[in-house]
LOVEX-949494 format. One record per atom (N, C-alpha, C): chain; atom name; x, y, z. Coordinates in Angstrom, 3 decimals, always signed. Atoms other than C-alpha are relative to their C-alpha. Layout:
BEGIN
NODE;A;CA;X;Y;Z
...
# end
This chain:
BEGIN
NODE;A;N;+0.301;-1.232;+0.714
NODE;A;CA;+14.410;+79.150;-111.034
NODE;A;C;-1.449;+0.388;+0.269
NODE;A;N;+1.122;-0.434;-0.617
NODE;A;CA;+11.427;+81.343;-110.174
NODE;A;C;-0.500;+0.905;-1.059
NODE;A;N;+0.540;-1.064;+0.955
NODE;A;CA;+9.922;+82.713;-113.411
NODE;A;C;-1.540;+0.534;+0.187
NODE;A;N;+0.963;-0.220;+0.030
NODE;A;CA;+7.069;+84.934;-113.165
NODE;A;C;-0.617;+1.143;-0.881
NODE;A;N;+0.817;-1.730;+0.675
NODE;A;CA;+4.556;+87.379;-115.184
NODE;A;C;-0.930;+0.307;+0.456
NODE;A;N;+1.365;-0.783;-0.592
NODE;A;CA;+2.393;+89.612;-113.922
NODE;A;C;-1.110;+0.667;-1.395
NODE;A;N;+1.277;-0.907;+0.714
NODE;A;CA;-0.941;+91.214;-116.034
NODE;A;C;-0.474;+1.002;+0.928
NODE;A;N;+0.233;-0.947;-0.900
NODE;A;CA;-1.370;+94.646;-114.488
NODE;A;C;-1.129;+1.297;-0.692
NODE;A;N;+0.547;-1.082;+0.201
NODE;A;CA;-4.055;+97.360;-114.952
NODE;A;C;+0.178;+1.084;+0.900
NODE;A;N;+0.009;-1.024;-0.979
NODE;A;CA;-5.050;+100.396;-112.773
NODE;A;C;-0.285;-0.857;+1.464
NODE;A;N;+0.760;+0.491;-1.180
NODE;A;CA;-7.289;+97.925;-110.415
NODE;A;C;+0.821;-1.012;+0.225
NODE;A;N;-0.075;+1.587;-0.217
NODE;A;CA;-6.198;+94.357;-110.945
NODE;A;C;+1.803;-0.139;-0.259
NODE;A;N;-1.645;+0.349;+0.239
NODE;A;CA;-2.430;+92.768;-110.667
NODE;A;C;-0.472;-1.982;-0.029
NODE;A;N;-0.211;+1.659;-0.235
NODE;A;CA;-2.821;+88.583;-111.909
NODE;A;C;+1.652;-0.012;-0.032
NODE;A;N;-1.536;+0.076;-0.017
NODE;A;CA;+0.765;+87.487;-110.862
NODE;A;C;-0.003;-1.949;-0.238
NODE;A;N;+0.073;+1.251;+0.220
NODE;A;CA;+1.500;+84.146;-112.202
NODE;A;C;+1.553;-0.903;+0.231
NODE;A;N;-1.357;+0.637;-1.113
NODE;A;CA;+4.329;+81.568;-110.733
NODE;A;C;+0.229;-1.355;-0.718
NODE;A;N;+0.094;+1.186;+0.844
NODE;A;CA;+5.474;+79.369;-113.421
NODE;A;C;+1.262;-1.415;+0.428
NODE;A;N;-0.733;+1.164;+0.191
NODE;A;CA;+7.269;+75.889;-113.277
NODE;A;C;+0.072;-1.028;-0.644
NODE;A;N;+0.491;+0.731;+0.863
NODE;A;CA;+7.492;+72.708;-114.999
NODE;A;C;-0.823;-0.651;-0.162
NODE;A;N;+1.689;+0.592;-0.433
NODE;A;CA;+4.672;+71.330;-112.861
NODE;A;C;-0.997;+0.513;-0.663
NODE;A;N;+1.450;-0.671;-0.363
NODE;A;CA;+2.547;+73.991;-112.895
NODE;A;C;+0.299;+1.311;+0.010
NODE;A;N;+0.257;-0.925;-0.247
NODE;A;CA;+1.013;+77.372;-113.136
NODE;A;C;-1.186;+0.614;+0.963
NODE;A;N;+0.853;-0.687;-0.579
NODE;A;CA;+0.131;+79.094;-110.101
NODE;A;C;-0.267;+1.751;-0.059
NODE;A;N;+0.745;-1.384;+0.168
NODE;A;CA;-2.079;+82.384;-110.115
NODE;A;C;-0.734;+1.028;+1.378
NODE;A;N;+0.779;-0.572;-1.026
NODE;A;CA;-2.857;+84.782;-107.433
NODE;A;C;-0.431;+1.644;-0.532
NODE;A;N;+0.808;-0.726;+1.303
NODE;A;CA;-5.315;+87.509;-108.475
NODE;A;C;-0.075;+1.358;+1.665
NODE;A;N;-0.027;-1.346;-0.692
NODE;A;CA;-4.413;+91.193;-106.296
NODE;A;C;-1.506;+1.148;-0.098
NODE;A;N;+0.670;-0.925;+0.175
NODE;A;CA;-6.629;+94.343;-106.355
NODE;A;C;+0.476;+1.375;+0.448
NODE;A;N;+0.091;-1.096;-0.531
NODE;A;CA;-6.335;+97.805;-105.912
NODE;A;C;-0.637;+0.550;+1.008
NODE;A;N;+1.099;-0.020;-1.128
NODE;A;CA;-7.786;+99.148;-103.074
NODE;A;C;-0.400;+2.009;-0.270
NODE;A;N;+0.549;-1.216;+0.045
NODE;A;CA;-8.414;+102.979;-104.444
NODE;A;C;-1.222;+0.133;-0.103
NODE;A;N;+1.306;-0.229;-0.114
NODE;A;CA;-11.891;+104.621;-104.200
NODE;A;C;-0.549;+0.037;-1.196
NODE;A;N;+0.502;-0.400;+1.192
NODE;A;CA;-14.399;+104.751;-106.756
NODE;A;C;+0.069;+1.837;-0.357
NODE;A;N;-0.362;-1.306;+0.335
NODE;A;CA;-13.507;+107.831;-108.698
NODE;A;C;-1.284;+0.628;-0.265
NODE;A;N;+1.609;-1.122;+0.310
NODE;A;CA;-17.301;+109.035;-109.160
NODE;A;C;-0.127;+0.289;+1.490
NODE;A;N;+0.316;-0.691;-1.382
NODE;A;CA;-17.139;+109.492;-105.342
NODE;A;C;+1.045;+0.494;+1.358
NODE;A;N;-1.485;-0.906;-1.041
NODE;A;CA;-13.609;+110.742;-103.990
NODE;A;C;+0.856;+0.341;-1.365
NODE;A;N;-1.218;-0.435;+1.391
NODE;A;CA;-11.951;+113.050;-107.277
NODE;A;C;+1.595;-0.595;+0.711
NODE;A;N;-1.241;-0.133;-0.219
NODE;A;CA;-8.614;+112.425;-106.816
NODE;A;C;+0.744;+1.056;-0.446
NODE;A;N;-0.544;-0.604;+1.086
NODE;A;CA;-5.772;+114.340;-107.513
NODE;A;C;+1.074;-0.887;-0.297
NODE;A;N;-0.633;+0.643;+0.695
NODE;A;CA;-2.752;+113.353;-109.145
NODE;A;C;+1.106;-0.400;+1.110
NODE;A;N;-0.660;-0.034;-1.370
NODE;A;CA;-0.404;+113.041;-105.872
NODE;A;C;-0.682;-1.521;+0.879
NODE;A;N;+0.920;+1.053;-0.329
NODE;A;CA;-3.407;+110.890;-104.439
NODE;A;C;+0.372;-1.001;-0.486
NODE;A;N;+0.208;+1.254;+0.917
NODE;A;CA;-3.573;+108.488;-107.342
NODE;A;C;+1.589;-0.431;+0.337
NODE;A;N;-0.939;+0.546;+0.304
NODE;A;CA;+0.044;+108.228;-107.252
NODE;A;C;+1.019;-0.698;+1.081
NODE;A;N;+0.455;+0.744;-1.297
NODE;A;CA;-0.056;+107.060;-103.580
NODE;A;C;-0.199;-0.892;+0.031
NODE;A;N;+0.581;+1.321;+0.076
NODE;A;CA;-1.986;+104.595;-103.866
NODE;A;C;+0.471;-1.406;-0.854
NODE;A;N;-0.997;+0.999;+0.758
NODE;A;CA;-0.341;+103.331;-107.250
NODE;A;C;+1.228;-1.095;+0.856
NODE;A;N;-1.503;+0.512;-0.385
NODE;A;CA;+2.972;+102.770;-105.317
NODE;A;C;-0.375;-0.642;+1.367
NODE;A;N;+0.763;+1.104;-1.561
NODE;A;CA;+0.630;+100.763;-102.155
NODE;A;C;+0.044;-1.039;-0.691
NODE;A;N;+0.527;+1.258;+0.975
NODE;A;CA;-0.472;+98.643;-104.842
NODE;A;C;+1.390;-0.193;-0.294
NODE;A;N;-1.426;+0.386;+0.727
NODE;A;CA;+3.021;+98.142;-106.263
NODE;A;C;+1.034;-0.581;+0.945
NODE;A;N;-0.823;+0.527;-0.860
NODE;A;CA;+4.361;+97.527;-103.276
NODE;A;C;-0.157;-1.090;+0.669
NODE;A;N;+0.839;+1.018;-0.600
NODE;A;CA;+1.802;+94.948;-102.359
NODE;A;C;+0.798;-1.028;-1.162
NODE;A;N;+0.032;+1.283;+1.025
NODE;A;CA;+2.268;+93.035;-105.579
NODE;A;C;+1.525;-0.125;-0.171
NODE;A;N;-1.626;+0.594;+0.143
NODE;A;CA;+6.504;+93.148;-105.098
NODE;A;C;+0.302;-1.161;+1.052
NODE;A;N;+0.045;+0.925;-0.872
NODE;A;CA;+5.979;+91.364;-101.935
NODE;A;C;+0.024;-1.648;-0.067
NODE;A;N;+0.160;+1.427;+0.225
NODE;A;CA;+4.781;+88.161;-103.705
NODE;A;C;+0.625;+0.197;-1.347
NODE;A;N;-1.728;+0.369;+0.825
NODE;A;CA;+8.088;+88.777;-106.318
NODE;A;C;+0.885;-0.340;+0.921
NODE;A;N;-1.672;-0.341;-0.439
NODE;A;CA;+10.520;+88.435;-103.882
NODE;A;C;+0.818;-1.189;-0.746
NODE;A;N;-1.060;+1.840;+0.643
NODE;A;CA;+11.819;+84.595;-105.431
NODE;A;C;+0.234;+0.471;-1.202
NODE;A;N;-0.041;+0.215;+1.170
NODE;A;CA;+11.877;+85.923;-108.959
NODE;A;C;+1.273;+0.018;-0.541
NODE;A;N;-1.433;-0.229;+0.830
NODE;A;CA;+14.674;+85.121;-111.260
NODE;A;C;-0.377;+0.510;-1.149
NODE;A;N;+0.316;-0.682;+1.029
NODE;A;CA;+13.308;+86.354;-114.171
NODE;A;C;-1.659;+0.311;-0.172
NODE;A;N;+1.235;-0.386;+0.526
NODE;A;CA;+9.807;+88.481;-115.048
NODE;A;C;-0.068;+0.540;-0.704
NODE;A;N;-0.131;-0.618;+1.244
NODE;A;CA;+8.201;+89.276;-117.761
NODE;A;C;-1.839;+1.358;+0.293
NODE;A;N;+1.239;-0.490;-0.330
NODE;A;CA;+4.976;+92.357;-117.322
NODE;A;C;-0.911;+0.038;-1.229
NODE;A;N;+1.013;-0.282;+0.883
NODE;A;CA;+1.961;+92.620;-119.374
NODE;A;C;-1.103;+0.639;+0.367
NODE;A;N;+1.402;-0.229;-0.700
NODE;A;CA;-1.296;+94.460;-119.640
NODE;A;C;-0.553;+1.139;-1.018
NODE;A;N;+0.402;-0.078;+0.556
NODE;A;CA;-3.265;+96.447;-121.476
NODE;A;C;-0.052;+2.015;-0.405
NODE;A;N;+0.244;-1.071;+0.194
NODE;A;CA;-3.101;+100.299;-120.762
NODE;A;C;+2.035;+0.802;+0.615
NODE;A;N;-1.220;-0.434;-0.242
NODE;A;CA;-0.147;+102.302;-118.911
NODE;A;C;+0.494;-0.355;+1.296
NODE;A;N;-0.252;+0.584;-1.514
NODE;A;CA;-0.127;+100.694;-115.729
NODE;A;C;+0.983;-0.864;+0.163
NODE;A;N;-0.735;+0.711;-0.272
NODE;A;CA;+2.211;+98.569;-116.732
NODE;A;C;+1.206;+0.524;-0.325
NODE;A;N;-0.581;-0.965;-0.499
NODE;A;CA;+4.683;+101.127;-117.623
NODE;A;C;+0.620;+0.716;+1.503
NODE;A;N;-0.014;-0.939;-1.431
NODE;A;CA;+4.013;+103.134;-114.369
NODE;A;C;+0.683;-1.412;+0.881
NODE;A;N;-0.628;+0.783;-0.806
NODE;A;CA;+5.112;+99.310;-112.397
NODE;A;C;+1.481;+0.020;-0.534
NODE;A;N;-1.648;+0.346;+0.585
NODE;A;CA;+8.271;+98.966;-114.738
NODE;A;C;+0.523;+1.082;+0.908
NODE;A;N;-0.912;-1.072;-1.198
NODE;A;CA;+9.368;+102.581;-112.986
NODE;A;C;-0.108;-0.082;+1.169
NODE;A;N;+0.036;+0.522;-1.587
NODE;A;CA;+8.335;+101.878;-110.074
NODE;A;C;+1.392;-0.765;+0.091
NODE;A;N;-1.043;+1.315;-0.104
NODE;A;CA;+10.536;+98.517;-110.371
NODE;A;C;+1.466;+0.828;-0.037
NODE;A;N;-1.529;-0.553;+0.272
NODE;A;CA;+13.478;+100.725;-111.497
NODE;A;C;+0.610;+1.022;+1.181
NODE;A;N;-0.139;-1.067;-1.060
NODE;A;CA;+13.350;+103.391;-108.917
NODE;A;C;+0.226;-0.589;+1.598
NODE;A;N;-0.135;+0.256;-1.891
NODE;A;CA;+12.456;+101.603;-105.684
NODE;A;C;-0.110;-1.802;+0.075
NODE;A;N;-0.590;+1.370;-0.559
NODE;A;CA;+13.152;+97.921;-106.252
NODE;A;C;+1.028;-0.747;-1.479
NODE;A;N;-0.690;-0.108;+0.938
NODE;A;CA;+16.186;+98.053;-108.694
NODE;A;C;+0.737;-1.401;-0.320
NODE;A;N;-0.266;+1.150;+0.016
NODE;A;CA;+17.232;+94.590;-107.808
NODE;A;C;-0.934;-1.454;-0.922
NODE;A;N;+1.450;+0.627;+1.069
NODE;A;CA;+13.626;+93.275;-109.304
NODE;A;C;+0.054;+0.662;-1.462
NODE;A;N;+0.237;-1.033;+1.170
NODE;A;CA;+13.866;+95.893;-112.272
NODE;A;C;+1.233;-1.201;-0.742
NODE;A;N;-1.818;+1.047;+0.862
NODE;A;CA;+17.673;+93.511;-113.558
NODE;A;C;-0.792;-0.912;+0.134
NODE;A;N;+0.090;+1.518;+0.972
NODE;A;CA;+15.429;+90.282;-114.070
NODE;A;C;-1.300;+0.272;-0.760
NODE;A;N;+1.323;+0.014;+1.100
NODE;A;CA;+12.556;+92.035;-116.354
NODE;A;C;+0.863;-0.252;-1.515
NODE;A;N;-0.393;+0.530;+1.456
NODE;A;CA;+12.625;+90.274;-119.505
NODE;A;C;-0.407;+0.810;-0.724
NODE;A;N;+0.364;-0.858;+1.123
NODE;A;CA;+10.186;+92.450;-121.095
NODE;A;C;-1.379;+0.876;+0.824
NODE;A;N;+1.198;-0.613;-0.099
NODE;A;CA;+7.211;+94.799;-120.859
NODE;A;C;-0.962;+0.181;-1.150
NODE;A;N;+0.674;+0.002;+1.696
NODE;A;CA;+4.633;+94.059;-123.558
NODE;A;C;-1.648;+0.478;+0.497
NODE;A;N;+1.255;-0.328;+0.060
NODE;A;CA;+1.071;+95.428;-124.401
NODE;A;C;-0.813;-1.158;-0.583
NODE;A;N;+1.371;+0.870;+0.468
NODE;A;CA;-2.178;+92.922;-124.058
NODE;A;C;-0.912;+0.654;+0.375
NODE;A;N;+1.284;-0.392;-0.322
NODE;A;CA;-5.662;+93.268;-123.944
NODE;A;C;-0.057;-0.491;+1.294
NODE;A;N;+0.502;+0.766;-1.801
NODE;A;CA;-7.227;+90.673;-121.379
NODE;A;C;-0.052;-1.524;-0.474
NODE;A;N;-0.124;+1.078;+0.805
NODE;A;CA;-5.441;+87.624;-122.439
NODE;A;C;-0.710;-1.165;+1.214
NODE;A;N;+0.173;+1.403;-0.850
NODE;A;CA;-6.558;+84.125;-120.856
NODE;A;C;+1.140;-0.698;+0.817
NODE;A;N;-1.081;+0.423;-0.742
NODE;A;CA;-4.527;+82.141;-118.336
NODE;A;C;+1.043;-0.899;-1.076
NODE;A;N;-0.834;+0.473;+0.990
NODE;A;CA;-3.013;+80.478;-121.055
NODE;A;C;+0.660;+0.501;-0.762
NODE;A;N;-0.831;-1.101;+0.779
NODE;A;CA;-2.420;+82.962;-123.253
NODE;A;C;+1.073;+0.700;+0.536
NODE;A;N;-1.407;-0.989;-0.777
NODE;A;CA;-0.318;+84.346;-120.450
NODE;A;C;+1.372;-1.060;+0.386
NODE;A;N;-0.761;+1.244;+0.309
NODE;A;CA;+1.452;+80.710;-120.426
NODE;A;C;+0.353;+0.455;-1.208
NODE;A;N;-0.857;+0.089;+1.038
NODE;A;CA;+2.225;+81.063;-123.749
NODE;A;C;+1.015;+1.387;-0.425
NODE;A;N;-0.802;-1.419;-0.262
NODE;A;CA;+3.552;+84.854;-123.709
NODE;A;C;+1.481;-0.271;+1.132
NODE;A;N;-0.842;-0.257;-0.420
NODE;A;CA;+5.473;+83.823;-121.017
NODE;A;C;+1.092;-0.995;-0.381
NODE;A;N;-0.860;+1.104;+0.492
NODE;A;CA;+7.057;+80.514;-122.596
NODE;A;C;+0.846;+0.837;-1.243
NODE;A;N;-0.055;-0.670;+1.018
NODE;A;CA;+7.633;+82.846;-125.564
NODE;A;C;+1.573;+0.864;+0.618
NODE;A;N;-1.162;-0.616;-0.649
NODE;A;CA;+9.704;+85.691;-123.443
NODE;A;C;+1.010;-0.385;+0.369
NODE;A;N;-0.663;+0.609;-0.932
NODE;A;CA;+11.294;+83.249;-121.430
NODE;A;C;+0.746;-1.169;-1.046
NODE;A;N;-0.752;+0.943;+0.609
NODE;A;CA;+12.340;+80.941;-124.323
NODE;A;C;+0.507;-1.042;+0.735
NODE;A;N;+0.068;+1.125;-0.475
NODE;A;CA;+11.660;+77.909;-122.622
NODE;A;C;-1.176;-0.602;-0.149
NODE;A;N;+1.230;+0.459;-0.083
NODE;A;CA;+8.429;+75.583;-122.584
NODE;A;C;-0.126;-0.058;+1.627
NODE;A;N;+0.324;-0.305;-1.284
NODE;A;CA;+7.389;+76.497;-119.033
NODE;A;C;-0.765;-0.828;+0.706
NODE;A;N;+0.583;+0.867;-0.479
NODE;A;CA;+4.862;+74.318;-118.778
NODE;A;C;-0.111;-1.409;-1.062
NODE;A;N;+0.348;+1.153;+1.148
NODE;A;CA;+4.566;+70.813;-120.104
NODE;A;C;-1.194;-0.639;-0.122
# end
């Protein structure tokens, strides 16, 4: 089984890769411009979103079940994504919940929580 949760903002995607060993963490980025020196418009931004989204499905492909988190609407905007253009990934989200900027643990325990299992021992 290949459970994973991601923490997603506008910039940052932590995607985390749980087992009974162990939690591994690989830490993405956005690659859009600083907005004080290329406006965007809304077309633009929403470009780039779906680069980034497509980057961070790449390292889902094993998942049997995910759960997303994060703090603003970005994690929203991935859930549709997920539903629209990778509908096969969208059937093992457990959930989509709102955090701040939890700790790597805290995202262990969110995901032991969702996942109703102890994930890690």
């Amino acid at each position: 089984m290949s459970i994973y949760a991601i923490w997603i903002d506008r910039e940052n995607a932590r995607i985390f890769h749980f087992s009974t060993e162990k939690m591994e963490r690989k830490h993405l980025q956005s690659r859009h411009p600083d907005h004080h020196t290329h406006p965007l418009d809304q077309m633009d931004f929403q470009k780039m979103e779906h680069h980034f989204f497509k980057e961070i499905c790449l390292h889902l492909k094993e998942t049997t079940r995910l759960l997303i988190l994060g703090p603003g609407v970005a994690k929203y905007h991935f859930q549709t994504y997920l539903m629209e253009q990778v509908p096969d990934l969208a059937k093992k989200l457990v959930a989509c919940v709102t955090v701040d900027h939890p700790t790597d643990a805290q995202i262990g325990a969110a995901a032991s929580k969702f996942f109703g299992m102890d994930i890690l021992k």
